[in-house]
C-alpha positions as CSV (number, residue, x, y, z in Angstrom):
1,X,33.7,45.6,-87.9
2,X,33.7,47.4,-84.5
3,X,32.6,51.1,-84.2
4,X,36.1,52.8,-84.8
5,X,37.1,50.6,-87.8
6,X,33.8,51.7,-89.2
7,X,34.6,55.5,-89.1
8,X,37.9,55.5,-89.6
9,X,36.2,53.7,-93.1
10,X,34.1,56.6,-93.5
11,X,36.6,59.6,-92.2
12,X,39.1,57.9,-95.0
13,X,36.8,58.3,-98.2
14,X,35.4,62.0,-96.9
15,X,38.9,63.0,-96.5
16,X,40.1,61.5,-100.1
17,X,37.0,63.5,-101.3
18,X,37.9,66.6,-99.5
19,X,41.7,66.2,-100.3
20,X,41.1,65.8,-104.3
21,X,39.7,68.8,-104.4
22,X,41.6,72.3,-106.0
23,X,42.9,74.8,-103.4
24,X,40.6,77.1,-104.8
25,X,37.3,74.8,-104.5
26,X,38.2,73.9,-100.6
27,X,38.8,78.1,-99.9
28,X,35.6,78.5,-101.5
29,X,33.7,75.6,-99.7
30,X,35.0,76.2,-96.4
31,X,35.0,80.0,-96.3
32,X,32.3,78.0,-93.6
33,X,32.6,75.8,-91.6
34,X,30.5,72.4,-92.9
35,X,28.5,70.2,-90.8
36,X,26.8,67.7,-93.3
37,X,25.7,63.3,-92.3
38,X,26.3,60.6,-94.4
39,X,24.4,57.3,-94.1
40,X,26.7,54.0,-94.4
41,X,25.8,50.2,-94.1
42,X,22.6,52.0,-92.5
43,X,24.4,54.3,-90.1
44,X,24.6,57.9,-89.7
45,X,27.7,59.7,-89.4
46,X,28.3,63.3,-88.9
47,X,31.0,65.4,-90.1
48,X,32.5,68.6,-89.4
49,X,34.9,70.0,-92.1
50,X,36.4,73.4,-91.4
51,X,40.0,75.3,-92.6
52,X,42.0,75.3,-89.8
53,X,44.4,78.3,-91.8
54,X,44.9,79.8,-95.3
55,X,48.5,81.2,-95.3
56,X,50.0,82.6,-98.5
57,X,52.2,79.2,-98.4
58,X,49.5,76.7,-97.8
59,X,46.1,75.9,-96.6
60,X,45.3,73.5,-93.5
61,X,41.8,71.5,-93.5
62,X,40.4,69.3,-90.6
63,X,38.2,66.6,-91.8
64,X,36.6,65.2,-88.3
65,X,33.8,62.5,-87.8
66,X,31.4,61.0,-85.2
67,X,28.7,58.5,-84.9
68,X,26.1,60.5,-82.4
69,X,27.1,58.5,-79.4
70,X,29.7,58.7,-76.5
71,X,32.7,58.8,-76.5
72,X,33.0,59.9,-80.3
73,X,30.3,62.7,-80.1
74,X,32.6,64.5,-77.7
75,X,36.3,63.8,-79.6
76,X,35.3,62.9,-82.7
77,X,37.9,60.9,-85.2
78,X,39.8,63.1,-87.5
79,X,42.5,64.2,-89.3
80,X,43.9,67.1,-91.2
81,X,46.0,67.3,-94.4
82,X,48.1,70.5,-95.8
83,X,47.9,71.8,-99.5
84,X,51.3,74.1,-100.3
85,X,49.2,76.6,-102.6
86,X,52.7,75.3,-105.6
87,X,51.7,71.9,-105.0
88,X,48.2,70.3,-105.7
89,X,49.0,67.1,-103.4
90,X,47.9,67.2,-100.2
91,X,50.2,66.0,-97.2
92,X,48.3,64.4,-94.4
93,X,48.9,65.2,-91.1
């Protein structure tokens, strides 16, 4: 599996992890940005999960990852996903 593959693997489950949470747990966790690694298949991967806005309507989350080396470490992989604060499914963006 090359390199991308790989953390598009690991950006996929962080962000169903993120996503399944309640609008009220993500406001709560993220009233921060977080910065946390995960190891997988014996690599480290870091992530950077922040809200990108909490509107009255809806909140918007980045879930972003990178594997410490070029080119990812400066763009890292990500992808964001909206919560309407009436709906508790997320819509992926």
């Amino acid at each position: 599996m090359d390199r991308r593959a790989e953390m598009q693997m690991v950006l996929d489950k962080e962000l169903n992890r993120w996503s399944e949470m309640s609008t009220a747990q993500l406001i709560t966790a993220l009233a921060e940005m977080q910065n946390y690694e995960i190891e997988c298949n014996g690599k480290r991967f870091q992530f950077e999960v922040q809200m990108l806005e909490n509107k009255d309507e809806y909140i918007h989350v980045d879930v972003a990852v990178d594997d410490g080396r070029l080119p990812f470490s400066i763009s890292p992989l990500g992808q964001s996903f909206v919560r309407k604060r009436n709906n508790p499914e997320p819509y992926l963006i």
